[in-house]
C-alpha positions as CSV (number, residue, x, y, z in Angstrom):
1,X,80.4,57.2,236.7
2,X,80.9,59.9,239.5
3,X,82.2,63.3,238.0
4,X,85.1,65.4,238.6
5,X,83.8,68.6,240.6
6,X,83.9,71.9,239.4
7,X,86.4,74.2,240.0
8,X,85.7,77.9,240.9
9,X,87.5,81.2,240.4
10,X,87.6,83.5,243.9
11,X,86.1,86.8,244.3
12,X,86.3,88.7,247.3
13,X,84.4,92.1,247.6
14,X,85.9,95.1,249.7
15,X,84.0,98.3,251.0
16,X,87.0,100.6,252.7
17,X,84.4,101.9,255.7
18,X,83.9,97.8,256.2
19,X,87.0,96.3,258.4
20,X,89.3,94.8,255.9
21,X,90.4,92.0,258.3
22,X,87.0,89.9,257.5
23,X,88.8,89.8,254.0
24,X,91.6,87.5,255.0
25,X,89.7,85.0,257.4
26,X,87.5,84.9,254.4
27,X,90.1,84.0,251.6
28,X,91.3,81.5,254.5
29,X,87.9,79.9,255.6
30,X,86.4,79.7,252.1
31,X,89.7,77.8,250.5
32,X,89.4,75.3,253.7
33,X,86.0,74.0,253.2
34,X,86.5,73.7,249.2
35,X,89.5,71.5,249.8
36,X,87.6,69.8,252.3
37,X,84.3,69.5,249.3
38,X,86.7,68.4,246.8
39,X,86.8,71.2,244.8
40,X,89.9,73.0,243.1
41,X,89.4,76.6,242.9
42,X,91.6,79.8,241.7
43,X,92.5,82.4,243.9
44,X,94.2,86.4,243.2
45,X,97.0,87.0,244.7
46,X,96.9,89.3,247.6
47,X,99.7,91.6,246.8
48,X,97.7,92.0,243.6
49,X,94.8,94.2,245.0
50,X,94.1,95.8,248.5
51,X,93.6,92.7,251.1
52,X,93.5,90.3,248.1
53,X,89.4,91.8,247.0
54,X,88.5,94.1,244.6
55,X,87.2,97.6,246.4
56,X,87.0,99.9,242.8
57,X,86.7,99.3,239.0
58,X,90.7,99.4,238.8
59,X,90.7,96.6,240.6
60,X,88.1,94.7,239.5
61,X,89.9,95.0,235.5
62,X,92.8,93.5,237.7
63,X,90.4,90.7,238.3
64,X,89.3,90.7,234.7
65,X,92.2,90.1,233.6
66,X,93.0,86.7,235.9
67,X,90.2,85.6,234.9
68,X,90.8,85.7,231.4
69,X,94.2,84.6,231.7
70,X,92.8,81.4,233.0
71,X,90.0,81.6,230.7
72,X,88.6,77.2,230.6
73,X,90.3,76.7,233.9
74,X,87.5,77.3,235.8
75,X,83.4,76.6,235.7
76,X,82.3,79.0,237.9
77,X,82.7,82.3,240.5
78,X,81.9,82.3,243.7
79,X,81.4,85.9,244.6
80,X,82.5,86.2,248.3
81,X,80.8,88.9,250.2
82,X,83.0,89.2,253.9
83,X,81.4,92.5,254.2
84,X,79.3,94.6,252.1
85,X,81.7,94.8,249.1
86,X,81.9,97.1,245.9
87,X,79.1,96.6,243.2
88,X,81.1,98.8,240.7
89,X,84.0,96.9,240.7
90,X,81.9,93.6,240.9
91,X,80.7,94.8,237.5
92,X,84.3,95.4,236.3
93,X,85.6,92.1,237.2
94,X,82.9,89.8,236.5
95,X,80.9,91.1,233.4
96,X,82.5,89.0,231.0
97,X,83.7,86.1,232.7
98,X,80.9,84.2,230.8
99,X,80.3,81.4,233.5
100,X,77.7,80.9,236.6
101,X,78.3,83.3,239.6
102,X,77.4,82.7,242.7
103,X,77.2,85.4,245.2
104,X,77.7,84.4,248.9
105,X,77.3,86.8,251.4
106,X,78.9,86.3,255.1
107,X,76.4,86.3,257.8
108,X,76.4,89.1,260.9
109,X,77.4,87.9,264.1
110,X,74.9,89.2,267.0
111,X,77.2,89.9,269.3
112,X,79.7,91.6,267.2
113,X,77.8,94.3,265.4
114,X,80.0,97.2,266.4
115,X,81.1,99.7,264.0
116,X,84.9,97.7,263.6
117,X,83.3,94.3,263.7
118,X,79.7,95.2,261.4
119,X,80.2,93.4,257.6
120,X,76.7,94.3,256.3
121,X,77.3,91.8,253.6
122,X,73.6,91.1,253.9
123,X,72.9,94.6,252.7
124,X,75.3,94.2,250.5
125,X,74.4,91.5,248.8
126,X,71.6,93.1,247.4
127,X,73.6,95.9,246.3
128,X,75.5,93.3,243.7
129,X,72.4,91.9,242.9
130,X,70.8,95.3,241.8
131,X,73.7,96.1,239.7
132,X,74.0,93.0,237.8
133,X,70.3,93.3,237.0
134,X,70.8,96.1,235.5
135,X,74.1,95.2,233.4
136,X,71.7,91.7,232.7
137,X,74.7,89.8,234.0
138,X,72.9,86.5,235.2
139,X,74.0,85.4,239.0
140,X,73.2,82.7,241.4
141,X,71.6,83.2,244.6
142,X,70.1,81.2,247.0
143,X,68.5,81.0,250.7
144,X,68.9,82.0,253.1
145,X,69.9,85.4,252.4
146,X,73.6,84.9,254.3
147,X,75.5,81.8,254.9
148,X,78.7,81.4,256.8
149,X,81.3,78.8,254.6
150,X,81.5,76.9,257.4
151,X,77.8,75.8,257.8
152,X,75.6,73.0,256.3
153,X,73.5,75.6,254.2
154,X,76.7,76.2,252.8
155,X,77.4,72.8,251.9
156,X,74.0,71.8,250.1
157,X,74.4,75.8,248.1
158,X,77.6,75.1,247.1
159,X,76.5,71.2,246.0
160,X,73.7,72.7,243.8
161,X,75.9,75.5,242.3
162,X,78.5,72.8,241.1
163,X,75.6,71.1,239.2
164,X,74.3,74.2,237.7
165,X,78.1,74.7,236.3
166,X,78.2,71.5,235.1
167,X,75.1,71.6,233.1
168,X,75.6,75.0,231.9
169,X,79.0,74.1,230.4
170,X,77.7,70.6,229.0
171,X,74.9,72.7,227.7
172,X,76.1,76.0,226.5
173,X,77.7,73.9,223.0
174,X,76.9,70.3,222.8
175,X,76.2,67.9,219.7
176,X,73.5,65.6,219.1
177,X,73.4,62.9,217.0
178,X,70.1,62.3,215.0
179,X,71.1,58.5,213.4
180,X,67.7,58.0,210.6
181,X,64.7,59.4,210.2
182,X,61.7,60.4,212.1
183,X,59.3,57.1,212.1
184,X,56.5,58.8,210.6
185,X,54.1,57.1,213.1
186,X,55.5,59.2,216.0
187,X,55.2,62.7,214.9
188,X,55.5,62.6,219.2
189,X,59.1,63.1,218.6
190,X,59.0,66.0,215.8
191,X,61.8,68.8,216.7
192,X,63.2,72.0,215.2
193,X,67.3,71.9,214.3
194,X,67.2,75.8,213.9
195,X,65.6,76.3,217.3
196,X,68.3,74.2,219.2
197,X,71.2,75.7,216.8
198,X,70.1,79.0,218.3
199,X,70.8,77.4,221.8
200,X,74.2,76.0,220.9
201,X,72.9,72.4,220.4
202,X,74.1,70.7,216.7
203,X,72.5,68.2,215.3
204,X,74.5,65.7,213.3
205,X,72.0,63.8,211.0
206,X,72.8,60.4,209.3
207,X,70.9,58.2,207.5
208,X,70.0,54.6,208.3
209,X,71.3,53.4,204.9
210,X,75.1,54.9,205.6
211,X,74.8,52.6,209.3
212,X,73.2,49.5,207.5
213,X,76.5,50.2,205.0
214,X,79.1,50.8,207.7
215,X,77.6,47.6,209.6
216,X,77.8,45.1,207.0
217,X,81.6,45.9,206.4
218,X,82.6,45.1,209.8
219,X,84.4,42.4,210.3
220,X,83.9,40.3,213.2
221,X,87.8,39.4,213.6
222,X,88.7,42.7,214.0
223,X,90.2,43.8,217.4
224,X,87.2,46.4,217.5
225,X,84.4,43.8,217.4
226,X,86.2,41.1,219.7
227,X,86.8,44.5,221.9
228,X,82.7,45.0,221.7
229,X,81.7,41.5,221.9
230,X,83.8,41.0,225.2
231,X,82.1,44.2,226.9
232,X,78.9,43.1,225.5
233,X,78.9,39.5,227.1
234,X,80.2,41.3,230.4
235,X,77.6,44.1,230.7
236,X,74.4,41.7,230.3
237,X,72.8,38.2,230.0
238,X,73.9,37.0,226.7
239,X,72.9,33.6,226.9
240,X,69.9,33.5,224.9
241,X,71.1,35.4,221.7
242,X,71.7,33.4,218.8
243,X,75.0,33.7,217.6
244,X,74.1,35.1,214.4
245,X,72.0,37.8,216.1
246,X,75.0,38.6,218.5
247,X,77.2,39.4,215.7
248,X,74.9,41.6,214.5
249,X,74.5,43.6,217.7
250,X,78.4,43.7,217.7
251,X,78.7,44.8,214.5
252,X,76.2,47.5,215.5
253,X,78.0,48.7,218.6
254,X,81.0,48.6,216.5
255,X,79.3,51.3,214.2
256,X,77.6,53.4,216.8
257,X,80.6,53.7,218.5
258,X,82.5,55.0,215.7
259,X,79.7,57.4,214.9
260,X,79.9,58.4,218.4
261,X,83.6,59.4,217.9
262,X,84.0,60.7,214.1
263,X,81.0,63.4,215.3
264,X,82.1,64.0,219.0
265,X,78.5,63.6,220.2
266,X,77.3,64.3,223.4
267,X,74.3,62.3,222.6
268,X,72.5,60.5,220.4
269,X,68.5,59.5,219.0
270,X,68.4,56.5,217.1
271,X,65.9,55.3,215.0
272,X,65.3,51.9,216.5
273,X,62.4,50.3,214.5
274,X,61.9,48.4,212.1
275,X,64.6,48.2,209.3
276,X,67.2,47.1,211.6
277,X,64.7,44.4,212.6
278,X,63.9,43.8,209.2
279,X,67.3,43.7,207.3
280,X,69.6,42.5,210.5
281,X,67.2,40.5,213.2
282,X,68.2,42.7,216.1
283,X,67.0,45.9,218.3
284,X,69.2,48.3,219.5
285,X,67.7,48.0,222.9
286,X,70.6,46.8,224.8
287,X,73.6,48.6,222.7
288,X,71.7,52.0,223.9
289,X,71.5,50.7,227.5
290,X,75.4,49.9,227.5
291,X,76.0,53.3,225.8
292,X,74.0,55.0,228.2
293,X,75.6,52.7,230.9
294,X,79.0,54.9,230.0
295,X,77.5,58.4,230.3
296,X,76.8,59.3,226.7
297,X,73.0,59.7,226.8
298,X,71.5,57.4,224.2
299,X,67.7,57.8,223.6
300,X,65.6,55.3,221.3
301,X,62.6,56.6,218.9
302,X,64.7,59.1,217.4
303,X,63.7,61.2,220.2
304,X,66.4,64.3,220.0
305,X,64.6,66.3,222.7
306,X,64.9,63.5,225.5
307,X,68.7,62.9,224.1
308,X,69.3,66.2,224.7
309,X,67.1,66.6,228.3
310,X,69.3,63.1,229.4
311,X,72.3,65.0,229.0
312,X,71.4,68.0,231.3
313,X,70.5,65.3,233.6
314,X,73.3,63.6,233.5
315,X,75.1,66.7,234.0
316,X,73.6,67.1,237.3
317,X,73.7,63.7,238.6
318,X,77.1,62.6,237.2
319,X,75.4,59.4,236.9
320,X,73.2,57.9,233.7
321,X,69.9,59.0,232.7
322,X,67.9,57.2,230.3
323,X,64.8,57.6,228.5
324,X,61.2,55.9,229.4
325,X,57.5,55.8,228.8
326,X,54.7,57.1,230.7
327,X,53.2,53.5,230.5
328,X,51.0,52.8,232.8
329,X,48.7,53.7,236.1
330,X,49.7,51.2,239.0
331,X,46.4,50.0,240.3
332,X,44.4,52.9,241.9
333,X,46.9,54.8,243.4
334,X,47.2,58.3,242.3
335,X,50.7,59.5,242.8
336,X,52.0,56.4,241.5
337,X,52.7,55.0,237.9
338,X,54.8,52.4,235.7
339,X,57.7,54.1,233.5
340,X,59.1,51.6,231.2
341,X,60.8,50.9,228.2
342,X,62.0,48.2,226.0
343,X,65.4,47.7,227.4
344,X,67.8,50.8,226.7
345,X,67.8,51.2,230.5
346,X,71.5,51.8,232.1
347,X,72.5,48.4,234.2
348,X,73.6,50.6,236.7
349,X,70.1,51.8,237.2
350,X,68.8,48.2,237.3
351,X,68.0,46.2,240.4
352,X,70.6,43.5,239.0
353,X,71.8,42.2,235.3
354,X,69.4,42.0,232.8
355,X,68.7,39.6,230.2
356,X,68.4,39.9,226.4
357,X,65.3,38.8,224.5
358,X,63.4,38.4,221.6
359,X,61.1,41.9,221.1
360,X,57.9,40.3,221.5
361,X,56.5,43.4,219.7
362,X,58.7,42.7,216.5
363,X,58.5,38.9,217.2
364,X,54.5,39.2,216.4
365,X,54.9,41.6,213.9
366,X,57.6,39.7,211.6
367,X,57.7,36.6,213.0
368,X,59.9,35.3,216.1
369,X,63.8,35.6,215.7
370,X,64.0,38.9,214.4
371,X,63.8,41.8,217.1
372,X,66.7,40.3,219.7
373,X,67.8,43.0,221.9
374,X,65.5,44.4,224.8
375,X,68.0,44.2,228.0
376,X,64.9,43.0,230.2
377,X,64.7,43.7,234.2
378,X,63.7,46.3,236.6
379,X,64.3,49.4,238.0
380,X,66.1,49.8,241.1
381,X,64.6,52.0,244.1
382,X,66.0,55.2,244.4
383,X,65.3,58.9,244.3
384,X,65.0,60.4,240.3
385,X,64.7,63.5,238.7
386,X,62.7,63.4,235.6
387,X,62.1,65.8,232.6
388,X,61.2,66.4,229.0
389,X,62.0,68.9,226.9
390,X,60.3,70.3,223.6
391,X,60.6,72.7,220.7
392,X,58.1,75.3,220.0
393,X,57.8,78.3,218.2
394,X,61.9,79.2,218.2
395,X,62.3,78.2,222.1
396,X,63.2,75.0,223.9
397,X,60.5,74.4,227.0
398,X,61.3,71.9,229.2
399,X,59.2,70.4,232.3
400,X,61.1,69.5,235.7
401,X,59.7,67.4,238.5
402,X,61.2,64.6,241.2
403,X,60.0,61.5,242.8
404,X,61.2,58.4,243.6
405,X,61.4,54.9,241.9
406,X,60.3,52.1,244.8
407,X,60.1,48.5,245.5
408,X,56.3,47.9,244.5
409,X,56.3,44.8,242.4
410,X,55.2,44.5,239.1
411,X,53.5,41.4,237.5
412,X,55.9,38.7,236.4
413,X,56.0,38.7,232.7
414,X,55.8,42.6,232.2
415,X,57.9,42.9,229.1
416,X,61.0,45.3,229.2
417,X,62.5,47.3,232.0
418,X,60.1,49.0,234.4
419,X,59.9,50.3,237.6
420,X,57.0,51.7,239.8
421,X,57.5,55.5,240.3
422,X,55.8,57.4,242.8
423,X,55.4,61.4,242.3
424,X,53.4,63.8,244.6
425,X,50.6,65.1,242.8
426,X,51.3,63.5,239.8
427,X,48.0,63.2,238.2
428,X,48.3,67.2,237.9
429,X,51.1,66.9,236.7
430,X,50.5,64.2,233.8
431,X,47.6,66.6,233.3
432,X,49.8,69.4,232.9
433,X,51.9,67.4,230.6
434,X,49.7,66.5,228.3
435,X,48.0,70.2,227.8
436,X,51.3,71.3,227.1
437,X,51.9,69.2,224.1
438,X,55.1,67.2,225.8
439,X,55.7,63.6,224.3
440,X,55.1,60.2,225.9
441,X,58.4,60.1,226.3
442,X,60.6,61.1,230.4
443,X,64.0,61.3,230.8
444,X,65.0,60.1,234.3
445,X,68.1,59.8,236.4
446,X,69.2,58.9,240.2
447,X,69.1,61.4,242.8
448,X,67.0,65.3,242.8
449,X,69.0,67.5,240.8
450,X,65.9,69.6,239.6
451,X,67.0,73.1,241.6
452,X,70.3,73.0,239.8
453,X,69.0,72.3,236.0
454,X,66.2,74.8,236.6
455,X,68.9,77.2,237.3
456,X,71.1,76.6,235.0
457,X,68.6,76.5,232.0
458,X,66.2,79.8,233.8
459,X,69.2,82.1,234.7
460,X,71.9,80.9,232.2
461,X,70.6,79.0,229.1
462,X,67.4,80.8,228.3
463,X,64.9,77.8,228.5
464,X,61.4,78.0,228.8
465,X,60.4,76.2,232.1
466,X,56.5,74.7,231.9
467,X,55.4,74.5,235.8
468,X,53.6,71.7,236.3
């Protein structure tokens, strides 16, 4: 599920006591190495300005105006510094290009610090930065101070900078489906509409009844359920299922789809105990895993927070994030834990195919037969990034951390989809979590990504960031 990259729009800053021939190796060397990153980007003419940079405000509304004549084009700016540059018509240019800047500042060479070779972008860099503290305009800056295009350091800035566009355009308006109510046993999962309306987040709220209705008039002919069915018996282990229960599940993917669509969600909560159990025999356990499977982040529990914290996550990644307990302590080691849940877990975070089962939790509590769903298996080893997100008195807070999932075995018969995750310090940390008032609940993905949302949400998005 590997996402396009983002493209950027160009910026080259000018100074005229600076030698204006580091201005066209740089329009040069930066286009190389994108093309060589994968990325598309958009570059001013030359003839447009002097050396193809902005020097003064005239120039920079020159700028402006490209810019917003390829207004959606583009996710970010990378603000090239070949020497110091022009913090005025920075300002000019960029103030209102409304996406992620990222100000790169060439690198001295030692042995060319003469008066015609001297770019004192690294002075200059803090120039821009002063300025568009004091205009508020948020920017992107990271270490070391200078970076040539050409180097590794430039590589991994430019990788993290993609992710913070990424989540900062996922983020900036997104919808999020709430599909029932709140079980009232988890008050866990309680969240505020109005809070994440403020932060561009809608919430689309339907009621169980309307699903129950739109499930029972599907008809399990129909090219949309024979289209569901055939995906379904593809994505998992099947076998066990009465046939009865499948259809039910189709039905049910049928309608979530379809809800999915009609309210262009980016993500979805679902109430997931215990009238569907009740009224249809199934869990939703492995229609959220195949859902999350195809990037649209699908949490269980009616858990809009997490739905929401698995997009940013997926986002970042460009692969699926799904949503797990803090279960359980692994024997006696410290940094180390069991996250797990029922079975909404993406197959392509799995160590191999899962299998569908009978809840054993609904199976005791109505009888056996009525709770098929959970996608059962394990996690596979990799490196995650994990978070949780919350809202609280008009703000959303959010917690960041990485680790790693590994190959420690779990006893045979462990119900659900688990993995053994190890986190440095993470008894502080669960600690932390729980004086914070976060739920039970961790969204988790592949790779460490956590620089990038933490930028994105700090510098861009206005979140609340709980260290812990």
């Amino acid at each position: 599920m590997k996402k396009q990259k983002s493209t950027f729009a160009l910026y080259f800053g000018n100074r005229g006591f600076f030698p204006e021939s580091l201005i066209a190796e740089a329009r040069t060397e930066l286009s190389e190495i994108l093309k060589k990153l994968g990325h598309d980007f958009l570059m001013l003419e030359s003839n447009l300005t002097r050396f193809g940079a902005v020097e003064s405000p005239e120039e920079g509304r020159k700028y402006a105006k490209f810019l917003d004549e390829h207004k959606g084009k583009f996710e970010g700016v990378i603000l090239c510094l070949p020497n110091f540059g022009d913090e005025t018509g920075a300002i000019s240019a960029l103030q209102d290009a409304g996406v992620p800047i990222f100000i790169l500042a060439y690198p001295d060479d030692l042995y060319k610090l003469k008066f015609h070779q001297r770019r004192d972008a690294f002075c200059g860099k803090f120039s821009i930065m002063d300025v568009f503290y004091q205009y508020q305009l948020p920017y992107t800056a990271f270490m070391p101070h200078t970076v040539h295009p050409f180097s590794k350091e430039f590589e991994e800035q430019i990788d993290i900078f993609d992710k913070v566009c990424k989540v900062v355009k996922g983020m900036k308006r997104m919808t999020v489906g709430a599909i029932g109510a709140r079980t009232t046993a988890f008050k866990t999962v309680r969240y505020d509409e109005l809070t994440l309306q403020k932060y561009g987040i809608t919430t689309e709220v339907l009621d169980l009844s309307e699903v129950f209705r739109r499930v029972r008039l599907v008809d399990i002919e129909s090219v949309a359920a024979k289209q569901k069915a055939y995906r379904l018996t593809n994505y998992t282990n099947f076998k066990k299922v009465p046939a009865k229960a499948f259809e039910n599940m189709v039905r049910f993917g049928v309608v979530l789809d379809d809800i999915i669509v009609e309210y262009s969600l980016d993500a979805l909560a679902l109430r997931c105990w215990i009238e569907m159990e009740m009224e249809f025999g199934v869990a939703p356990c492995s229609l959220l895993s195949e859902i999350n499977d195809r990037g649209i982040p699908a949490a269980c529990e009616l858990d809009i927070c997490n739905a929401i914290t698995m997009h940013a996550l997926n986002l970042a990644s460009g692969k699926p994030a799904t949503c797990l307990d803090w279960n359980n302590n692994y024997d006696t080691d410290p940094d180390k834990c069991i996250l797990f849940h029922c079975g909404p877990v993406p197959q392509s975070l799995m160590t191999g195919k899962g299998e569908v089962i009978d809840h054993p939790m609904f199976a005791k509590a109505l009888g056996e037969g009525n709770g098929w769903g959970p996608n059962v298996g394990r996690i596979a080893p990799n490196k995650i990034t994990f978070a949780s997100s919350k809202t609280q008195d008009g703000k959303i807070h959010i917690y960041l951390g990485e680790g790693e999932f590994t190959n420690d075995v779990i006893q045979e018969g462990f119900f659900g989809c688990g993995g053994v995750a190890k986190i440095d310090n993470l008894q502080d940390k669960l600690y932390k979590i729980g004086y914070n008032g976060y739920r039970h609940h961790v969204s988790v993905t592949p790779g460490h990504s956590a620089k990038a949302i933490r930028e994105a949400f700090t510098r861009y998005l206005g979140y609340e960031i709980t260290e812990i």
